[in-house]
VOTI-171044 format. One record per atom (N, C-alpha, C): residue in one letter; residue number from 1; z, x, y. Coordinates in Angstrom, 1 decimal, m for minus. Each point is the difference from the previous one (the first is absolute). Layout:
% residues N
{"A", NUM, {Z, X, Y}}
...
END
This chain:
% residues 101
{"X", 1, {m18.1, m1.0, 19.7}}
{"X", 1, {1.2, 0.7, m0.4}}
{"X", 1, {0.0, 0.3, m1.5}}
{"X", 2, {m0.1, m0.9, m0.7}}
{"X", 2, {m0.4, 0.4, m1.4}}
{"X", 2, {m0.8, 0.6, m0.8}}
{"X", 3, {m0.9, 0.7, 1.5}}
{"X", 3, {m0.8, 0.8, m0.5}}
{"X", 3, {m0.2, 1.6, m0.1}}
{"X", 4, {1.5, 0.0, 1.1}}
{"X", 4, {0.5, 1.1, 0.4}}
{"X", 4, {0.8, 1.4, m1.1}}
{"X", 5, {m0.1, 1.0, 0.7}}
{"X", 5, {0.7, 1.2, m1.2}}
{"X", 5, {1.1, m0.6, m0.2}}
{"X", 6, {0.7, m0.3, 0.9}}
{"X", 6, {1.7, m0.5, m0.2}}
{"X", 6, {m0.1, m1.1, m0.3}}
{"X", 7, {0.1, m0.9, m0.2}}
{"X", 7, {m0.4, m1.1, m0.9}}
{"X", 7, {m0.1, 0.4, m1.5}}
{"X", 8, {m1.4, 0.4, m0.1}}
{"X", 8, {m0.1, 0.7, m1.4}}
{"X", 8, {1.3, 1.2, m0.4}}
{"X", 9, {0.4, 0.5, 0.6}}
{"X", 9, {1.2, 0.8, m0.7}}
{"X", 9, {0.9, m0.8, m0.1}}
{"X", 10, {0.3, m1.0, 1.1}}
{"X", 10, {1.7, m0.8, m0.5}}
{"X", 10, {m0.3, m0.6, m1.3}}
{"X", 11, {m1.1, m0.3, m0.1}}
{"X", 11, {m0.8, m1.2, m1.5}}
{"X", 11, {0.5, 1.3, m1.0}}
{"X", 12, {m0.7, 1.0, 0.5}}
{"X", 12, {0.2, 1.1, m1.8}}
{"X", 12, {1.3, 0.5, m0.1}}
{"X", 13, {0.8, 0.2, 1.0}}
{"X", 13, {2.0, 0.0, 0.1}}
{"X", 13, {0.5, m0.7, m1.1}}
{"X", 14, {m0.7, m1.5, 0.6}}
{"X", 14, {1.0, m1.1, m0.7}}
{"X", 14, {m0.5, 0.1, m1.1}}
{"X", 15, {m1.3, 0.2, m0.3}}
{"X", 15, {m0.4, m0.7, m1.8}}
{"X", 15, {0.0, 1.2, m0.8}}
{"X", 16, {0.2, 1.5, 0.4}}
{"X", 16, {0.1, 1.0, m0.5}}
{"X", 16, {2.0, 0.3, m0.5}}
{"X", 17, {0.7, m1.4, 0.6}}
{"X", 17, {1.4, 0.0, m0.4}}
{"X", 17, {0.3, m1.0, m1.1}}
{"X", 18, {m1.0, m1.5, 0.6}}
{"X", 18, {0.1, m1.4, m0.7}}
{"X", 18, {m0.5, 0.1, m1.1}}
{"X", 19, {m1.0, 0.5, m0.3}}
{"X", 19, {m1.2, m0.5, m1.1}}
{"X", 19, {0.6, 0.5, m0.8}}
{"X", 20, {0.5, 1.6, m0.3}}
{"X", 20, {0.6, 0.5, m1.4}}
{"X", 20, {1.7, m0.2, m0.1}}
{"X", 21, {0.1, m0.9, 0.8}}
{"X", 21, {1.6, 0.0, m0.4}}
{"X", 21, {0.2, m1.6, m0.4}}
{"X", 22, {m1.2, m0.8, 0.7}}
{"X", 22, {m0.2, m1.4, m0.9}}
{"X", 22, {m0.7, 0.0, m1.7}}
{"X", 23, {m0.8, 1.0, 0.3}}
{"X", 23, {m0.4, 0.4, m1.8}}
{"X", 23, {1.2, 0.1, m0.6}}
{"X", 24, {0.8, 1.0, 0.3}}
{"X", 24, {0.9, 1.2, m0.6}}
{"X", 24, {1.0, m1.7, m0.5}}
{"X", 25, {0.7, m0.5, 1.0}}
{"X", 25, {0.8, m1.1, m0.1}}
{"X", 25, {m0.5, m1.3, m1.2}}
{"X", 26, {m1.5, m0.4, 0.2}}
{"X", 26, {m0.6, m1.0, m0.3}}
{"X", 26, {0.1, 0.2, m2.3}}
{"X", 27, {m0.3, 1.4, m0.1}}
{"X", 27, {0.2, 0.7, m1.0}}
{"X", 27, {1.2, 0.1, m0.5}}
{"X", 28, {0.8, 0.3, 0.7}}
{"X", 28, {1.6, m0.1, m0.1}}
{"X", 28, {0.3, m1.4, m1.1}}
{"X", 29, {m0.1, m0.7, 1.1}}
{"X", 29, {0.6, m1.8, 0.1}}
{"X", 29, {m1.1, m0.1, m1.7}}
{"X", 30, {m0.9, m0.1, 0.1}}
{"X", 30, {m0.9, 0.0, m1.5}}
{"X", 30, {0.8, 0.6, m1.2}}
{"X", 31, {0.1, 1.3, 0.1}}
{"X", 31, {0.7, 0.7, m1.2}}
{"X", 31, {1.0, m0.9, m0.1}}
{"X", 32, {0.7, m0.7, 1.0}}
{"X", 32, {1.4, m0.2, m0.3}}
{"X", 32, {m0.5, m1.4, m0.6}}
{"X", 33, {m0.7, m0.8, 0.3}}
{"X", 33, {m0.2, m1.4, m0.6}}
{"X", 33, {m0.3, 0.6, m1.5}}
{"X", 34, {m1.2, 1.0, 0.0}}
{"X", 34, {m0.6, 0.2, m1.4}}
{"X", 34, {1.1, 0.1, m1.0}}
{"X", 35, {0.3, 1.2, 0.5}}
{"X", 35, {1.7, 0.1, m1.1}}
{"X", 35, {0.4, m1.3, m0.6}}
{"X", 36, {0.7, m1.1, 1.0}}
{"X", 36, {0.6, m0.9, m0.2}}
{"X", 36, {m0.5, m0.4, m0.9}}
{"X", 37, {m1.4, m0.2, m0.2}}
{"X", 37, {m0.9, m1.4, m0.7}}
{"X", 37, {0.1, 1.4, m1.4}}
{"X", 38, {m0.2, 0.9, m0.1}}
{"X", 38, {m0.8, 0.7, m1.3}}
{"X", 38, {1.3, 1.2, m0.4}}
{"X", 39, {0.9, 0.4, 1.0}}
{"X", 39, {0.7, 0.6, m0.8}}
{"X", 39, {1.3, m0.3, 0.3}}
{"X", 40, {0.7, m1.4, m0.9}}
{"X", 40, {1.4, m0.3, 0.3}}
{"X", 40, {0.7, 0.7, m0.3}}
{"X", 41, {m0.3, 1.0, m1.2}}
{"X", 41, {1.4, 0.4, m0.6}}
{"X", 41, {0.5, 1.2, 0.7}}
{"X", 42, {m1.3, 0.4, 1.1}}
{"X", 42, {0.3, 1.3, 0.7}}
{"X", 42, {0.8, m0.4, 0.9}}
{"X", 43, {m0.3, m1.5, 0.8}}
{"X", 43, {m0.1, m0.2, 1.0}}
{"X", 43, {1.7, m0.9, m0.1}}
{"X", 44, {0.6, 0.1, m1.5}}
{"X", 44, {0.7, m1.0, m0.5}}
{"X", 44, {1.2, 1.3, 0.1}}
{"X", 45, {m0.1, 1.4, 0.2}}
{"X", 45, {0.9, 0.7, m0.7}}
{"X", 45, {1.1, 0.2, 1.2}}
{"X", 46, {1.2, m0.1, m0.9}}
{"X", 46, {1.1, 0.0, 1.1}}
{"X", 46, {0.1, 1.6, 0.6}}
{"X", 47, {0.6, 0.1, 1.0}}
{"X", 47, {m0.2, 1.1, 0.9}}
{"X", 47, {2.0, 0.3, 0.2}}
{"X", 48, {0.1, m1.0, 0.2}}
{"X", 48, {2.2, m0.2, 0.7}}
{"X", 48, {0.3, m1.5, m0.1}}
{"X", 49, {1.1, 0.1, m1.3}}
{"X", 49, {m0.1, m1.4, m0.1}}
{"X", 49, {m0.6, m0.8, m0.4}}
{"X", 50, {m0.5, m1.4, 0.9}}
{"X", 50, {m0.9, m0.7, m0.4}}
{"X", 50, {m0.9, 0.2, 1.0}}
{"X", 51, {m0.5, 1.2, 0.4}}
{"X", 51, {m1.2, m0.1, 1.4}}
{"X", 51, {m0.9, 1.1, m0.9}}
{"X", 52, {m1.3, m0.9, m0.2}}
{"X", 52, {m0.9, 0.2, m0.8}}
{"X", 52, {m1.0, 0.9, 0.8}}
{"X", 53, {m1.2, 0.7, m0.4}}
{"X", 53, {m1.0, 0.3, 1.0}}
{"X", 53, {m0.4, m0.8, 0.3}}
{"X", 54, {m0.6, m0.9, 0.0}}
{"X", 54, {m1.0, m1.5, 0.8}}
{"X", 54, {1.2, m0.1, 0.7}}
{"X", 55, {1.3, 0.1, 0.3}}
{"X", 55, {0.4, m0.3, 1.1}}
{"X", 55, {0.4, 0.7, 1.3}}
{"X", 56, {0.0, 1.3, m0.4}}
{"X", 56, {0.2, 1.7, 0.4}}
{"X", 56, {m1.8, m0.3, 1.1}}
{"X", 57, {m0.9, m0.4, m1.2}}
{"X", 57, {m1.3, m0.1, 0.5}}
{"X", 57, {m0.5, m0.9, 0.9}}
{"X", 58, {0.9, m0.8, 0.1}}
{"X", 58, {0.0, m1.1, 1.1}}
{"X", 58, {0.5, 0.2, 0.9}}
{"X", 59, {0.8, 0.7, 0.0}}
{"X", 59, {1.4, 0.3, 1.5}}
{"X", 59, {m1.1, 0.7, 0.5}}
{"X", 60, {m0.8, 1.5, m0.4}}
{"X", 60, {m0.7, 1.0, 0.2}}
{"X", 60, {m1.0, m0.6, 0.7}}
{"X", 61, {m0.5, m1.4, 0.3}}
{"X", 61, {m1.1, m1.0, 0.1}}
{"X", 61, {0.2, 0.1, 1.4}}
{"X", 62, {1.2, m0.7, 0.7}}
{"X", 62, {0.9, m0.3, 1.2}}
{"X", 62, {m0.1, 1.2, 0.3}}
{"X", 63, {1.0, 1.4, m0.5}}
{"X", 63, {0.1, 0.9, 0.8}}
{"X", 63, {m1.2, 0.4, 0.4}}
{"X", 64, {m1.0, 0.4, m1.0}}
{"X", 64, {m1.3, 0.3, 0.5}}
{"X", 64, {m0.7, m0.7, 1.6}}
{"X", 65, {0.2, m1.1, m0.4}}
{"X", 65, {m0.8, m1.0, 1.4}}
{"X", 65, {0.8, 0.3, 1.1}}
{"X", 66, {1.4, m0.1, m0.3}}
{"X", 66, {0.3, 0.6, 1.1}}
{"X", 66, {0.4, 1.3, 0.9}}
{"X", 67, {m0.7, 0.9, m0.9}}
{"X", 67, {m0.5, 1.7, 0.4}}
{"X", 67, {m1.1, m0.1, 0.5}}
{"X", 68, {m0.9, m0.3, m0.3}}
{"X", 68, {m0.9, m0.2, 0.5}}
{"X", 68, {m0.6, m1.0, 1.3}}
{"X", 69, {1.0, m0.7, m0.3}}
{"X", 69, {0.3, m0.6, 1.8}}
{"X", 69, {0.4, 0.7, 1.1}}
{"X", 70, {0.7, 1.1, m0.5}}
{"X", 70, {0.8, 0.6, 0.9}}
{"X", 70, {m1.0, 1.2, 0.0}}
{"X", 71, {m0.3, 0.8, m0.7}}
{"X", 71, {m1.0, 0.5, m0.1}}
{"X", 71, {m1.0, 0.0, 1.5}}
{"X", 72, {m0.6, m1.1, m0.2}}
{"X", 72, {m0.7, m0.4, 0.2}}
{"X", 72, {0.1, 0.0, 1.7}}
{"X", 73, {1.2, m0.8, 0.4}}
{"X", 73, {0.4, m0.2, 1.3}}
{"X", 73, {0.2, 1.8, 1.0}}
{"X", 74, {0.7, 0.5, m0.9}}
{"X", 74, {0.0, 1.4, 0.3}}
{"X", 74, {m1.6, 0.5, 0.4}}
{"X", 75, {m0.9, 0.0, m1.5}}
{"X", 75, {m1.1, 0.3, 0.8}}
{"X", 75, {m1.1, m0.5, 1.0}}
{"X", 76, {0.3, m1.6, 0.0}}
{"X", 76, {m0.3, m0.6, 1.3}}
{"X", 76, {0.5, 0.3, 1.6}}
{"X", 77, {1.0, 0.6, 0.0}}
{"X", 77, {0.4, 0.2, 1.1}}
{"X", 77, {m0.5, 1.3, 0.6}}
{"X", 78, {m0.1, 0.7, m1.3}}
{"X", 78, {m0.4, 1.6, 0.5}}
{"X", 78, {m1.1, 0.1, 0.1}}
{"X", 79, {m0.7, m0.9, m0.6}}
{"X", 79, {m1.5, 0.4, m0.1}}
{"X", 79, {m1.3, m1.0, 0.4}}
{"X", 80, {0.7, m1.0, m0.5}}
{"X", 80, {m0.8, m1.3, 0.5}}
{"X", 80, {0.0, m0.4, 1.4}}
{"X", 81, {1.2, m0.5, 0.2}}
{"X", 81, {0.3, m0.4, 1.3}}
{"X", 81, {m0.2, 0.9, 1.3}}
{"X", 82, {m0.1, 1.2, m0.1}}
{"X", 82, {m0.2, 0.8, 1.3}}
{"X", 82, {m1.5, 0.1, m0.3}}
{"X", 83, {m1.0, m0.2, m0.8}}
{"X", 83, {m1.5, m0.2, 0.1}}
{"X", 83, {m0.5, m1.1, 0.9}}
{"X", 84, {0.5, m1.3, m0.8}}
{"X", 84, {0.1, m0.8, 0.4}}
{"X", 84, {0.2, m0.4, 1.6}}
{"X", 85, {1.1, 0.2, 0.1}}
{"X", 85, {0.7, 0.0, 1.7}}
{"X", 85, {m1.1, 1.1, 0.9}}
{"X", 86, {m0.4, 1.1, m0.7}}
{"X", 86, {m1.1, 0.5, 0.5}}
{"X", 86, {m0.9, m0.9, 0.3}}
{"X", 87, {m0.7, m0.2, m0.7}}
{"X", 87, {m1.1, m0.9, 0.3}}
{"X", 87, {m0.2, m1.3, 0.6}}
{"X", 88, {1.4, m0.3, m0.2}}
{"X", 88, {0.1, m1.2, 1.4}}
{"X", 88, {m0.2, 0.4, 1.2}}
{"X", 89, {1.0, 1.2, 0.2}}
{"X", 89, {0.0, 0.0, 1.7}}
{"X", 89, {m0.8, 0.8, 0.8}}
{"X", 90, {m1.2, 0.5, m1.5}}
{"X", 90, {m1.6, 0.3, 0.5}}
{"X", 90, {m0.9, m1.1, 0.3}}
{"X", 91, {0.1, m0.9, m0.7}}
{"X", 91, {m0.6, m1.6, 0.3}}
{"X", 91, {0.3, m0.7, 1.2}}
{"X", 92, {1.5, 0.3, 0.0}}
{"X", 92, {0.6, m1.1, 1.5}}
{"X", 92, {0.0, 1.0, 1.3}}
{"X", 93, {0.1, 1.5, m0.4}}
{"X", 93, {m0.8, 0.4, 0.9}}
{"X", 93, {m1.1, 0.0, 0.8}}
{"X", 94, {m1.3, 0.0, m0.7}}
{"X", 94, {m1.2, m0.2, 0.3}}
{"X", 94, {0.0, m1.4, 0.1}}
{"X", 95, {0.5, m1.1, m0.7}}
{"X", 95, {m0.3, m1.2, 0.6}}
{"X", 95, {0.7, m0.6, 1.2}}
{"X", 96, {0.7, 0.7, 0.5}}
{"X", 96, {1.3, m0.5, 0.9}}
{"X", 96, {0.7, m1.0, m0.6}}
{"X", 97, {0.5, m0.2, m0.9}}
{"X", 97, {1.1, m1.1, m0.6}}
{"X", 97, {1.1, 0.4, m0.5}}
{"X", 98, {1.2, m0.4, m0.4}}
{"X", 98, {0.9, 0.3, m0.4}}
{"X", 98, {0.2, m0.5, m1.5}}
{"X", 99, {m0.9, m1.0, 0.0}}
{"X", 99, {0.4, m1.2, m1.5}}
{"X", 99, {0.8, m0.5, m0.4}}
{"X", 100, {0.8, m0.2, 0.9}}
{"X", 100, {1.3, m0.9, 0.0}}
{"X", 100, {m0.8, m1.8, 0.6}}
{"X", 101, {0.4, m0.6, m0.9}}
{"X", 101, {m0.7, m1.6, 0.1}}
{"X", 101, {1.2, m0.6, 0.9}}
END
């Protein structure tokens, strides 16, 4: 099965969504440490009040992770999961099983 065209496309689906959006993020989260360590006074300057950018930058940290969860679930459902569920019930077809344990 792993050898199969479908197989190979669900694999390039997923990592043609994952791979540049864990760069894109991994780069994110870095700038934001880098800042912290090398540029405080940027990272120091008030924005409203006493909410600084490092803290603006931090909130942005959370929201980010969790867009991209969601993101993500969205394109799992649309895209992943009906390949997937394909390919099961090509497998449990031709094997006669259902795969329920």
């Amino acid at each position: 099965m792993q050898q199969s065209q479908e197989f190979g496309e669900l694999r390039r689906t997923y990592r043609t969504f994952v791979f540049p959006l864990t760069i894109a993020f991994v780069i994110w989260y870095v700038l934001y440490v880098l800042l912290s360590n090398y540029a405080g006074g940027f990272m120091g300057t008030k924005v409203v009040g006493n909410v600084n950018v490092a803290f603006v930058f931090g909130l942005a940290q959370f929201v980010t992770t969790f867009l991209i969860a969601w993101w993500y679930s969205r394109f799992a459902a649309a895209k992943i999961d009906p390949k997937g569920e394909a390919i099961k019930n090509r497998l449990e077809s031709e094997h006669g099983t259902r795969g329920d344990a």
